[in-house]
Each structure stands twice: as C-alpha cells, then as structure tokens.
DSSP file (Angstrom, degrees, kcal/mol; ACC not computed):
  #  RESIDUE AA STRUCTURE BP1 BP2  ACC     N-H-->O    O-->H-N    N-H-->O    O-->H-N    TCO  KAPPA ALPHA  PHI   PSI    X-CA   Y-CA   Z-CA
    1    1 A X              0   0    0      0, 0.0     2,-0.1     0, 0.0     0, 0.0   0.000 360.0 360.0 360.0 117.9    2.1  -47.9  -17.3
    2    2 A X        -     0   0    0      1,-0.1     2,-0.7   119,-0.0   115,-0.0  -0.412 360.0-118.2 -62.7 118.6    2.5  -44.1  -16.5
    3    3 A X        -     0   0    0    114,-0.2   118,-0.1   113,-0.1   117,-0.1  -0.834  22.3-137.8 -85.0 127.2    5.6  -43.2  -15.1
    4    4 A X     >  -     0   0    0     -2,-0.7     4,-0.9     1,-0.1     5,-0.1   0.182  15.7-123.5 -53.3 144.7    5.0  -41.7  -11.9
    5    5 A X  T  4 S+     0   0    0      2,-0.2     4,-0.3     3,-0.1    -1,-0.1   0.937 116.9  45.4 -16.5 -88.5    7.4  -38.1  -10.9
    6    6 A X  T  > S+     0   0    0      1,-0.2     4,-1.9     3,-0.2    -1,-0.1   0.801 103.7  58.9 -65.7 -34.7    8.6  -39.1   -8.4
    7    7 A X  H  > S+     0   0    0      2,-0.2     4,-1.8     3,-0.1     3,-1.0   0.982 115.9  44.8 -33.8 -70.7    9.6  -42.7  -10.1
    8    8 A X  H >< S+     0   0    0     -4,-0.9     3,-1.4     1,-0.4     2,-1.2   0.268 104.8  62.1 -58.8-116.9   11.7  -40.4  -12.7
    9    9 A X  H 3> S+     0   0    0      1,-0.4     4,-1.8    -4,-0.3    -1,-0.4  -0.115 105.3  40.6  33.3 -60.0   13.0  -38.5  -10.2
   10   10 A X  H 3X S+     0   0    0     -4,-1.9     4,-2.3    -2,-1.2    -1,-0.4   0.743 110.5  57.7 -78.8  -6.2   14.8  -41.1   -8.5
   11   11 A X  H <X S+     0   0    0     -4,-1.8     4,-3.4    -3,-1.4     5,-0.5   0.971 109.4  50.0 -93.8 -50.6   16.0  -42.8  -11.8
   12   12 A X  H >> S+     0   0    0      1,-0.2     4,-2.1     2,-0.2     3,-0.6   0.858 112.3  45.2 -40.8 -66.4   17.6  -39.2  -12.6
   13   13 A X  H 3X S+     0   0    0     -4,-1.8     4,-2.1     1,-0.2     5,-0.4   0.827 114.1  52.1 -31.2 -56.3   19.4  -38.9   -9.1
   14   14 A X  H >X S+     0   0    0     -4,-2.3     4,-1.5     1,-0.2     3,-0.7   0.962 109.6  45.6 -53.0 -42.3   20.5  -42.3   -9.5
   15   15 A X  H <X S+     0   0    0     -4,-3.4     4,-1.7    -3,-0.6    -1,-0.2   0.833 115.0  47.0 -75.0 -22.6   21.9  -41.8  -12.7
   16   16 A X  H 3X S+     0   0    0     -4,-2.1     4,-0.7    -5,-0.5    -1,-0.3   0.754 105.9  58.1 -63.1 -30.2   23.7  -38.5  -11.7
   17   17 A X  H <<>S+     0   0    0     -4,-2.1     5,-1.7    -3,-0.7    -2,-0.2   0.418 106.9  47.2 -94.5   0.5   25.1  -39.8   -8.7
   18   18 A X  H ><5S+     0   0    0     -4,-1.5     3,-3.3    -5,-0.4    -2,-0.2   0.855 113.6  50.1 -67.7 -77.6   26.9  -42.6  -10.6
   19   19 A X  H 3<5S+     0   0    0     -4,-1.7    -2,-0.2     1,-0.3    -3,-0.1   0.734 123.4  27.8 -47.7 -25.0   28.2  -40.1  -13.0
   20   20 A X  T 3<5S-     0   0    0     -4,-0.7    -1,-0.3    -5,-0.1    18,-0.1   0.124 103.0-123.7-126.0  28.8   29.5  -37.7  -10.6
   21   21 A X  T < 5 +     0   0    0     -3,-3.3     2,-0.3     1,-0.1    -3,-0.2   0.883  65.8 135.4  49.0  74.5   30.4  -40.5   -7.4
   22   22 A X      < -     0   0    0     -5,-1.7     2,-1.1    -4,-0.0    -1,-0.1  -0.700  67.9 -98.0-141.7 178.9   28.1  -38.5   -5.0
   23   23 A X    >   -     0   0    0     -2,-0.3     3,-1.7     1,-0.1     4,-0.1  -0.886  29.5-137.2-109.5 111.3   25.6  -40.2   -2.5
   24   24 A X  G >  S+     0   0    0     -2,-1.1     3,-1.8     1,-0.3    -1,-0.1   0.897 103.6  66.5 -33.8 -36.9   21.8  -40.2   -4.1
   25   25 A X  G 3  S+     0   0    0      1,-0.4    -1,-0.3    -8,-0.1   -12,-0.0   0.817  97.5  49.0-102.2 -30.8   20.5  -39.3   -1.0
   26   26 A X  G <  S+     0   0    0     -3,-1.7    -1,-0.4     2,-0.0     2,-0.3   0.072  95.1  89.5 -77.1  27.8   22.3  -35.7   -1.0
   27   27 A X    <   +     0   0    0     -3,-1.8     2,-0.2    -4,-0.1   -10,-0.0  -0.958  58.8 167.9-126.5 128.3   21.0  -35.2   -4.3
   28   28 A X    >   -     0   0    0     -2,-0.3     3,-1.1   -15,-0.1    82,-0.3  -0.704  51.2 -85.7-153.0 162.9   16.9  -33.3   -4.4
   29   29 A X  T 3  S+     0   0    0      1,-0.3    81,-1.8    -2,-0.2    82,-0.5   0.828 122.0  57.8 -42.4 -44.0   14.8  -31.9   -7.2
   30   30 A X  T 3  S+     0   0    0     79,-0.2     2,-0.9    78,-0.2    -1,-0.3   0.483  75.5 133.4-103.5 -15.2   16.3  -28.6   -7.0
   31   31 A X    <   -     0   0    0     -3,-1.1    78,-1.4    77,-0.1    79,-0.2  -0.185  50.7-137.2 -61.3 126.9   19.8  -29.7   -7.6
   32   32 A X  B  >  -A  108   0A   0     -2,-0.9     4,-0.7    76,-0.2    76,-0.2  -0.304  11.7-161.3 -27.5 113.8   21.4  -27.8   -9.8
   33   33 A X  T  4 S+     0   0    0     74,-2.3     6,-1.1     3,-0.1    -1,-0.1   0.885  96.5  26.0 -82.1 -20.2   23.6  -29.6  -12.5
   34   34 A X  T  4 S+     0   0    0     71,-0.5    72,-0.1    73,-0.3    -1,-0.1   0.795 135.6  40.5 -83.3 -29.8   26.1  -26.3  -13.7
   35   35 A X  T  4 S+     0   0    0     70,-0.4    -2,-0.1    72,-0.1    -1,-0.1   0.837 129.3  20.7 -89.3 -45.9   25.5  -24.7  -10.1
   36   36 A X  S  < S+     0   0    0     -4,-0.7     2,-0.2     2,-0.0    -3,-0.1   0.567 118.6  47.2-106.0  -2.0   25.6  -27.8   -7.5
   37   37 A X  S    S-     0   0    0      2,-0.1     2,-0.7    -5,-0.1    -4,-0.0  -0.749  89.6-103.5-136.8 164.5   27.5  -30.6   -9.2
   38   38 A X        +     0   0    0     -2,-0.2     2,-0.3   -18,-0.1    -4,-0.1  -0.261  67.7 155.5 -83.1  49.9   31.0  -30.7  -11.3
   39   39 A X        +     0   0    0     -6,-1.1     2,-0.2    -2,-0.7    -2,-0.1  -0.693  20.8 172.6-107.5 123.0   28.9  -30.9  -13.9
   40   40 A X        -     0   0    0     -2,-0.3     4,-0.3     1,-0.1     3,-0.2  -0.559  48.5 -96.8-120.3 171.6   30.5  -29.5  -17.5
   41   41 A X  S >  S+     0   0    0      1,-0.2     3,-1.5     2,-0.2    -1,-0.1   0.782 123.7  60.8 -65.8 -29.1   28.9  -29.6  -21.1
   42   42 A X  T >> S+     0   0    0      1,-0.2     3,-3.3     2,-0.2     4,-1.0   0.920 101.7  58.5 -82.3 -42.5   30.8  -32.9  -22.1
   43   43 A X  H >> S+     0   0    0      1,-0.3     4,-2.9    -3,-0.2     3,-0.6   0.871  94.3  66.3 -58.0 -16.1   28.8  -34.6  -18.8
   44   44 A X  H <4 S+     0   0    0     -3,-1.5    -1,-0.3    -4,-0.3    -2,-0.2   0.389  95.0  54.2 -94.5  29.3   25.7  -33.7  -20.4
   45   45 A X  H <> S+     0   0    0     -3,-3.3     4,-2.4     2,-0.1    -1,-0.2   0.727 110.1  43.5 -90.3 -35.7   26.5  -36.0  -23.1
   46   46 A X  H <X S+     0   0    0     -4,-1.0     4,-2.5    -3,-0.6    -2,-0.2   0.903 110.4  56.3 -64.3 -57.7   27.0  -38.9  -20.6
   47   47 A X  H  X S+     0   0    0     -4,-2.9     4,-1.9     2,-0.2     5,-0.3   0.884 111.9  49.4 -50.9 -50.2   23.6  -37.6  -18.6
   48   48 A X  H  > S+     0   0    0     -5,-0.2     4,-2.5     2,-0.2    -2,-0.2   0.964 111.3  45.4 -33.5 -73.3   21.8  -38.2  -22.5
   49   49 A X  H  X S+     0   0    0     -4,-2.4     4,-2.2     1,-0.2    -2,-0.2   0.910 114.1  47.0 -63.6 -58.9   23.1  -41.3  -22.9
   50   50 A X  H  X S+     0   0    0     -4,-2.5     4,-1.6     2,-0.2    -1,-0.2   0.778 111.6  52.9 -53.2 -41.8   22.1  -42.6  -19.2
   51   51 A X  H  X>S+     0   0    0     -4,-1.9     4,-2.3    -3,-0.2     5,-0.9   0.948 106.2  51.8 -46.4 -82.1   18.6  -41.2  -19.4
   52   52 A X  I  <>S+     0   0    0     -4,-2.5     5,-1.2    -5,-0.3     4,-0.9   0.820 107.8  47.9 -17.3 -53.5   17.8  -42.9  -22.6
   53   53 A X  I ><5S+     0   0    0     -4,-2.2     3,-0.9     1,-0.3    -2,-0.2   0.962 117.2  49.2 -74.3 -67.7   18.7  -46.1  -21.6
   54   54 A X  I 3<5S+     0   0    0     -4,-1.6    -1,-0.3     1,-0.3    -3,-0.2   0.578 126.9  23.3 -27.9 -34.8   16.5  -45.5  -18.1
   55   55 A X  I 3<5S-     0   0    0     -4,-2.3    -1,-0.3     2,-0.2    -2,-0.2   0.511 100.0-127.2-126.4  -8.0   13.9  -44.4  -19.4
   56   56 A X  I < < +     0   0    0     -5,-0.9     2,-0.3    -3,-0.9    -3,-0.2   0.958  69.8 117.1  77.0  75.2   13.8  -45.9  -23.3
   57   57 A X  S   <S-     0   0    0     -5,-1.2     2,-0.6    -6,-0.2    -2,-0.2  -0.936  75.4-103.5-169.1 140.1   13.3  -42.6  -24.9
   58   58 A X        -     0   0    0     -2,-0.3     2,-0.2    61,-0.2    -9,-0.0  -0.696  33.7-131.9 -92.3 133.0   15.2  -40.6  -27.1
   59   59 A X        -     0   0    0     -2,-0.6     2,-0.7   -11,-0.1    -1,-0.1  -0.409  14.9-157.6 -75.9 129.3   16.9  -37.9  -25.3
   60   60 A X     >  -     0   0    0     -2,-0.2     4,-2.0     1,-0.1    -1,-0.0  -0.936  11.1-166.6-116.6 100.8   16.4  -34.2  -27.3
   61   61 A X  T  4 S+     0   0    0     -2,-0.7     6,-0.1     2,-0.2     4,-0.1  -0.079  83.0  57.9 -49.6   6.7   19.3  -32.3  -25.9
   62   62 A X  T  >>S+     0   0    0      4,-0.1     5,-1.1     3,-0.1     4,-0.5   0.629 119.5  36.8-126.3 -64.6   18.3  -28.9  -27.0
   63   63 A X  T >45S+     0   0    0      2,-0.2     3,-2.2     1,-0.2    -2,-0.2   0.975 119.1  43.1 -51.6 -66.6   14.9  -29.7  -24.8
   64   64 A X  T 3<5S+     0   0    0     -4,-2.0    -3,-0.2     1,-0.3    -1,-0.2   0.811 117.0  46.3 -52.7 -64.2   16.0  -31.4  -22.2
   65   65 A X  T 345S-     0   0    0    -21,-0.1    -1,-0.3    -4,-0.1    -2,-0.2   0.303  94.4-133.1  -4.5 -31.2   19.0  -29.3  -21.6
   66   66 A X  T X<5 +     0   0    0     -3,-2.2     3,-5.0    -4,-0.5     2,-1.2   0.643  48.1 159.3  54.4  15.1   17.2  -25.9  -21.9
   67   67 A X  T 3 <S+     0   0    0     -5,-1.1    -1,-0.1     1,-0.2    -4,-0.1   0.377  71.5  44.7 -57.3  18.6   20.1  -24.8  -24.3
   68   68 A X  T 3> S+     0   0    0     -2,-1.2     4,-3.3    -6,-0.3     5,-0.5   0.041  78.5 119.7-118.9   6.4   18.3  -22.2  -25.8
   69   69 A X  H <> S+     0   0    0     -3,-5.0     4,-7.9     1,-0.2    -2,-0.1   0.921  75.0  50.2 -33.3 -65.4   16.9  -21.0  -22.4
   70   70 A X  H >> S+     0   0    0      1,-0.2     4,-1.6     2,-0.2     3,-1.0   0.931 115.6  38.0 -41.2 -69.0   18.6  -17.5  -22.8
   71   71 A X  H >4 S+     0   0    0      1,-0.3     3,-0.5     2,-0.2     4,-0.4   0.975 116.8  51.1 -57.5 -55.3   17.4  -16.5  -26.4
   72   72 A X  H >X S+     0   0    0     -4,-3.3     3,-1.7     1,-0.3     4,-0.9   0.922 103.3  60.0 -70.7 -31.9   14.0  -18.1  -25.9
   73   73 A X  H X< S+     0   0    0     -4,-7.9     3,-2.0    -3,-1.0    -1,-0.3   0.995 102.7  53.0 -49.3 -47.4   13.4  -15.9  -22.3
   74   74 A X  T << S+     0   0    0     -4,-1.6    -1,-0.2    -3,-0.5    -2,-0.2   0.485 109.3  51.5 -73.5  24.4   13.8  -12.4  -24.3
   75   75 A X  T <4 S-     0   0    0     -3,-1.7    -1,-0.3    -4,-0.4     2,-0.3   0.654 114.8-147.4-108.0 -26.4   11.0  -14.0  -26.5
   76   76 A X    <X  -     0   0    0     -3,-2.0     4,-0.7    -4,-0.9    -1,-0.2  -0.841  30.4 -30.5 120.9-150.3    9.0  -14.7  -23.3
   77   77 A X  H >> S+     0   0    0     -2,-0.3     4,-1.8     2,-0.2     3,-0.6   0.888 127.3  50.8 -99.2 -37.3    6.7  -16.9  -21.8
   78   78 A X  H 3> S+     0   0    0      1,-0.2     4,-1.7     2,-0.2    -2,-0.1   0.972 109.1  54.7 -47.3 -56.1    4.9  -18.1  -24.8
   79   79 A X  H 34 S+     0   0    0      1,-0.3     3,-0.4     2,-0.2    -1,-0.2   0.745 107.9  44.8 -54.9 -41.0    8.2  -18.9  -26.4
   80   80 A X  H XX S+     0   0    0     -4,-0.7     4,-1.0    -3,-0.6     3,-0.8   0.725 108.8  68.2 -78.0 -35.2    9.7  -21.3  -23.4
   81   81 A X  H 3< S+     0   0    0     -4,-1.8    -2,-0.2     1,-0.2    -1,-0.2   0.712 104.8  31.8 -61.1 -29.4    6.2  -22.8  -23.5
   82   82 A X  T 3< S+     0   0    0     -4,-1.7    -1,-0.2    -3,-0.4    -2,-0.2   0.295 128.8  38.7-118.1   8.8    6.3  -24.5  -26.9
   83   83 A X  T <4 S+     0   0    0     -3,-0.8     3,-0.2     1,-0.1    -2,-0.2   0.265 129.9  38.7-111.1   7.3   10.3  -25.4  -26.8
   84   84 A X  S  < S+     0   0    0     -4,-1.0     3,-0.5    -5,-0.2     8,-0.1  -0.299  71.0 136.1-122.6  42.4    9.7  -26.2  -22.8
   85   85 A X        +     0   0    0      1,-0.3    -1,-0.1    -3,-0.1     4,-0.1   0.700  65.7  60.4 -93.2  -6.6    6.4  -27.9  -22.8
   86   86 A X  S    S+     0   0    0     -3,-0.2    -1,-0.3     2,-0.1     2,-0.3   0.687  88.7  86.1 -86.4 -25.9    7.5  -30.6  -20.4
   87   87 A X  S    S-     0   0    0     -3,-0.5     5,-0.1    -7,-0.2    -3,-0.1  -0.530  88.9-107.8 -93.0 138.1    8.3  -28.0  -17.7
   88   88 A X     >  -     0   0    0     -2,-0.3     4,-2.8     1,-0.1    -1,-0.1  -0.034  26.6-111.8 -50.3 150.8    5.4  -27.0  -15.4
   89   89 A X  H  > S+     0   0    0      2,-0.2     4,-1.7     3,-0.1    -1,-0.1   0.871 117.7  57.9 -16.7 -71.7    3.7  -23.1  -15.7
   90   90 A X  H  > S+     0   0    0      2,-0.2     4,-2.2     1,-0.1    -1,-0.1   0.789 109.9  42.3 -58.0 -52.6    5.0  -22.1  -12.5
   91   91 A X  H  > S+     0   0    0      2,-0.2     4,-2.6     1,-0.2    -2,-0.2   0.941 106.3  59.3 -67.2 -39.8    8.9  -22.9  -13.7
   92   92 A X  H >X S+     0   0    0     -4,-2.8     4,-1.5     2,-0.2     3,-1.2   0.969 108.7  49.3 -20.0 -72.9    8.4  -21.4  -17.0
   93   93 A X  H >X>S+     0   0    0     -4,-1.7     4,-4.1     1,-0.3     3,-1.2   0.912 107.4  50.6 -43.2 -67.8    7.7  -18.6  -14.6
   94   94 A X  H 3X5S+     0   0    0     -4,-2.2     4,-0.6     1,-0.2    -1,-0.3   0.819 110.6  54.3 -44.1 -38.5   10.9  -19.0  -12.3
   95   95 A X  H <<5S+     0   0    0     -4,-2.6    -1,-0.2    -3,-1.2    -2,-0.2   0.760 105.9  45.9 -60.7 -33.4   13.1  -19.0  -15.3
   96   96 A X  H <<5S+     0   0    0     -4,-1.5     4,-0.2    -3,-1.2    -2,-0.2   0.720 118.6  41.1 -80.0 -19.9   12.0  -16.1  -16.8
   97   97 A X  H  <5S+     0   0    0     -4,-4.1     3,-0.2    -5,-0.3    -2,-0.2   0.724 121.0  48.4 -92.8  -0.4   12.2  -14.0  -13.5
   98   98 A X  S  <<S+     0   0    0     -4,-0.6     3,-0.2    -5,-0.5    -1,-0.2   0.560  72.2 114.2-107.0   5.1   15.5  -15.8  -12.7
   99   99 A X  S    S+     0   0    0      1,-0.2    -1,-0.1    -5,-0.1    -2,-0.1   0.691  73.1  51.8 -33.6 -42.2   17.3  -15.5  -15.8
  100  100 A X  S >  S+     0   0    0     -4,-0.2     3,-0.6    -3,-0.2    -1,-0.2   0.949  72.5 128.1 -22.9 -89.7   20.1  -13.2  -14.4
  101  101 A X  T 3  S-     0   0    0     -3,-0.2    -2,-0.1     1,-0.2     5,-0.0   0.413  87.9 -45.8  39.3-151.8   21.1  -15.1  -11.8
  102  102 A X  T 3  S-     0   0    0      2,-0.2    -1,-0.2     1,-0.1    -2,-0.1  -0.132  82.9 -96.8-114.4  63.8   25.0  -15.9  -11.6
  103  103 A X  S <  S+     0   0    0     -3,-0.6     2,-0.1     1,-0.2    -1,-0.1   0.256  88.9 114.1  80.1 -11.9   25.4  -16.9  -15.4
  104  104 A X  S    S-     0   0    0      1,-0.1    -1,-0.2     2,-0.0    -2,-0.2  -0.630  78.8 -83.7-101.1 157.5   25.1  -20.9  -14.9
  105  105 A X        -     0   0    0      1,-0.1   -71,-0.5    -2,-0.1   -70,-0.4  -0.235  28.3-142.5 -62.9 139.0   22.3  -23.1  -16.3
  106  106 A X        +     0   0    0    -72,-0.1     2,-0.6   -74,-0.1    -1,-0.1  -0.148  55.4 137.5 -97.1  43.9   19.3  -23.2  -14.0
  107  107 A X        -     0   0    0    -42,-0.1   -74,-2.3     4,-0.0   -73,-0.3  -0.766  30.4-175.7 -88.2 110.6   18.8  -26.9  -14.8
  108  108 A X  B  >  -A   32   0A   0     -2,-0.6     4,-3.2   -76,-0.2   -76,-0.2  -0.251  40.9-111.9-113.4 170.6   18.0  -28.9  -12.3
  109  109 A X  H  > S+     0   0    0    -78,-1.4     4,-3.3   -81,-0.3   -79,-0.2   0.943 116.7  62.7 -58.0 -44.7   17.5  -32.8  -11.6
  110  110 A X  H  > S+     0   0    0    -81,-1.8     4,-3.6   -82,-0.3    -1,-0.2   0.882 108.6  47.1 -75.1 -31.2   13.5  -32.1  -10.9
  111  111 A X  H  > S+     0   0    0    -82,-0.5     4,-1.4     2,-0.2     5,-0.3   0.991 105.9  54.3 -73.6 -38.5   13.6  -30.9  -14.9
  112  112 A X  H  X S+     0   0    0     -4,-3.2     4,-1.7     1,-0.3     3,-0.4   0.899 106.5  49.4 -73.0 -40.5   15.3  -33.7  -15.8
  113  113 A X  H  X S+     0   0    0     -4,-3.3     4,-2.1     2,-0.2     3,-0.5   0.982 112.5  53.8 -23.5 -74.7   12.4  -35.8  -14.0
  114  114 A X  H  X S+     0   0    0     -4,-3.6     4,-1.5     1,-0.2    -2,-0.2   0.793 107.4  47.5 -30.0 -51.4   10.1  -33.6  -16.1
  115  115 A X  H  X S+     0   0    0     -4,-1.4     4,-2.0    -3,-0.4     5,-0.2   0.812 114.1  43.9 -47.9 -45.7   11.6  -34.4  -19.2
  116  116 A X  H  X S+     0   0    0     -4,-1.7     4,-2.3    -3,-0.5    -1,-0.2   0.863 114.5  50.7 -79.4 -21.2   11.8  -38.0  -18.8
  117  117 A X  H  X S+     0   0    0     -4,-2.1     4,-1.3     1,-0.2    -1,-0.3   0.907 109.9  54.1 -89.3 -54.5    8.3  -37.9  -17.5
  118  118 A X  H  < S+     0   0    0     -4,-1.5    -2,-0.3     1,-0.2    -1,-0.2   0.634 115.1  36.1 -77.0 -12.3    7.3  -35.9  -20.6
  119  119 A X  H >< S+     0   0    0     -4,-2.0     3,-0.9     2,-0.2    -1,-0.2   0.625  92.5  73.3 -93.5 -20.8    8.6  -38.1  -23.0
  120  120 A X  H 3< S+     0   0    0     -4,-2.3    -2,-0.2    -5,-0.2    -3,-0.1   0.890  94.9  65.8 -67.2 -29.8    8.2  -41.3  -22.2
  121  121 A X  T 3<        0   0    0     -4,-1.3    -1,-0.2    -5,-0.1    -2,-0.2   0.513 360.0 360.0 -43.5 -14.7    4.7  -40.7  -23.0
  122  122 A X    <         0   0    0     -3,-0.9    -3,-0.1    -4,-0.1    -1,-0.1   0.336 360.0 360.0  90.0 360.0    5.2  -40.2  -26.2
C-alpha cells in the first residue's frame, strides 16, 4: 500500500507534537522546525528515531535534514535535485531563492512528509 501525503503528513505532526508537547492541530506543512518550534540539533535525533519507527524506514539524516542545504544551493538546482530528490521541483526552487532568509533551517514538517513518503517506497 502506497502511502498517501497527506497520511505522512499527519504521522510527522503527530510525532513532533509529542516531542515538543504542542497541540497537532496548531501544527501545518509549512511549519518550520529551527524557525517555529524549540526545535535544536540534538531534537533532530529524537525526530530520526520517531520517524523510523512510523514509517519502518531508515531515516538518512543528511537527506532528510537538508544539512548540506547551504553548500549544495551555491552548486544550484541540479545539485539539491540528486541529494533532494524527495522534495518537489517547485521547493527545490523556494530554497534556492530563499536561502538568505534569517540564517535558520528552512525545514519544514511538509518535507518531512516528503521524505517519509519518498522512502518508504523504497
């Protein structure tokens, strides 16, 4: 059975709004995790762990994460496209034009959806 988006989508929220005591229901695609949440590098070990088990899939933290976001933008679009492949065209895009921004990861719940989405497939 193909998971569904929107399926992953809520499993992330749930599993973010455990980790960080928040109500799912103020929690959307577009949150932020560095930007919206009290979310530090040490949680996104905790967010790894809790995704795996949701979705049975081994978490790649370097993908999933986007931690190489900076370096790989001044390489372009090609370059976010084959370490980023889970993440739509159109966001690629938003990442490179947003890159600036005010210095925190633009990694949001709606990638982490992607991610899970792209990997449980295999």
């Amino acid at each position: 059975m193909t998971l569904s988006r929107d399926e992953a989508l809520q499993r992330v929220i749930d599993c973010v709004a455990e980790i960080f005591e928040r109500d799912a229901a103020e929690l959307h695609a577009r949150t932020r995790l560095m930007a919206d949440l009290p979310c530090e590098s040490i949680d996104l070990l905790e967010i790894s762990i809790r995704l795996g088990v949701a979705f049975g899939i081994s978490v790649d933290d370097e993908a999933a994460f986007l931690r190489s976001l900076r370096l790989l933008a001044d390489e372009g679009a090609a370059a976010l496209a084959r370490a980023y492949p889970h993440l739509s065209e159109q966001r690629r895009e938003d990442l490179l034009c947003r890159r600036e921004g005010d210095g925190l990861s633009p990694l949001t719940l709606g990638d982490l959806a992607d991610y899970a989405v792209w990997a449980s497939r295999g």
